[in-house]
C-alpha positions, 0 to 999 in steps of 0.5 A: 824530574824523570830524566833524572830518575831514569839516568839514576837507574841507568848508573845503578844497573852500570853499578851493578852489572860492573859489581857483578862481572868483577866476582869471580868466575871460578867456584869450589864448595867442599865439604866432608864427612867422618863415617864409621863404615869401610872405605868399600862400602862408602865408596859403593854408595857413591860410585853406584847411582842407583845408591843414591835415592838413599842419602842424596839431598835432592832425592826427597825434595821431589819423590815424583821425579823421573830418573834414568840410568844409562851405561854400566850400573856403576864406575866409570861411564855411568850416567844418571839422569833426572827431570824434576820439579822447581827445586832439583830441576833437569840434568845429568851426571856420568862418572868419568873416573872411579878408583876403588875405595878412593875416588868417584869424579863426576861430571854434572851437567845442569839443563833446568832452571839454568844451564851449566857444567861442573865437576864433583869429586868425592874423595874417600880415606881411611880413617881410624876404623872409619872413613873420611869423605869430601864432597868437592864440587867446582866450576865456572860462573856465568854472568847470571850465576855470579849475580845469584851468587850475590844474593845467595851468599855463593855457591858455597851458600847455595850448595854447601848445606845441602853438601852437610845434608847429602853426607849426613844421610850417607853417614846414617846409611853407611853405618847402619 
């Protein structure tokens, strides 16, 4: 009776990890935003990360997180750094591309609660008296990350509201 029990198991985990490994290894969430402010002041609350304690969704789950700021306090080659609790964990982003009133491409490297690398791009147009913003995050699935993904519908799952949330709070503040 426990031989079958624990060859039961042993076909369920094959199941599993065969199910798991076939997800797939790309991800991309987007998400956008019409906000009534010029594509100049939208693009400075983004490309400046001493901006973002205004609208980022993650800034007031933990208000004793450490951050730091490194290089040039805005565009390309800033770097900003956390360390936080359970829920926004360790990392860092630095700018690799800034184009005025158009475009911040980031490069976010996650250390806690799990390691990973990706790339964040906010794209901003003008649109009627406004703009349009996109907030587009994409990059790779581990093994561990496409078995989360699973249970948590995604990445789009995962992120795509706090997305909602972040350009919500951008709208509020780029409009007063």
């Amino acid at each position: 009776m426990l031989k079958k029990i624990l060859l039961g198991l042993a076909g369920v985990i094959v199941v599993f990890c065969v199910v798991v490994a076939m997800q797939p290894a790309q991800f991309q969430v987007s998400r956008s935003a019409t906000i009534n402010a010029a594509p100049e002041k939208v693009h400075g609350l983004i490309n400046d990360f001493h901006q973002w304690d205004g609208w980022s969704p993650w800034a007031k789950l933990d208000p004793s997180m450490k951050t730091t700021y490194e290089g040039p306090p805005s565009g390309s080659g800033a770097i900003y750094k956390w360390v936080g609790n359970d829920q926004v964990g360790e990392g860092m982003m630095t700018i690799l591309e800034s184009q005025a009133r158009r475009l911040v491409k980031i490069k976010l490297d996650f250390i806690k609660p799990f390691a990973s690398t990706s790339t964040t791009e906010f794209t901003v147009e003008e649109s009627g008296s406004g703009s349009k913003v996109v907030w587009t995050m994409s990059g790779e699935n581990n093994f561990l990350s496409k078995a989360m993904c699973l249970f948590m519908g995604g990445m789009d799952g995962m992120v795509g509201p706090d997305f909602e949330k972040g350009l919500a709070q951008m709208k509020t503040l780029a409009e007063k």
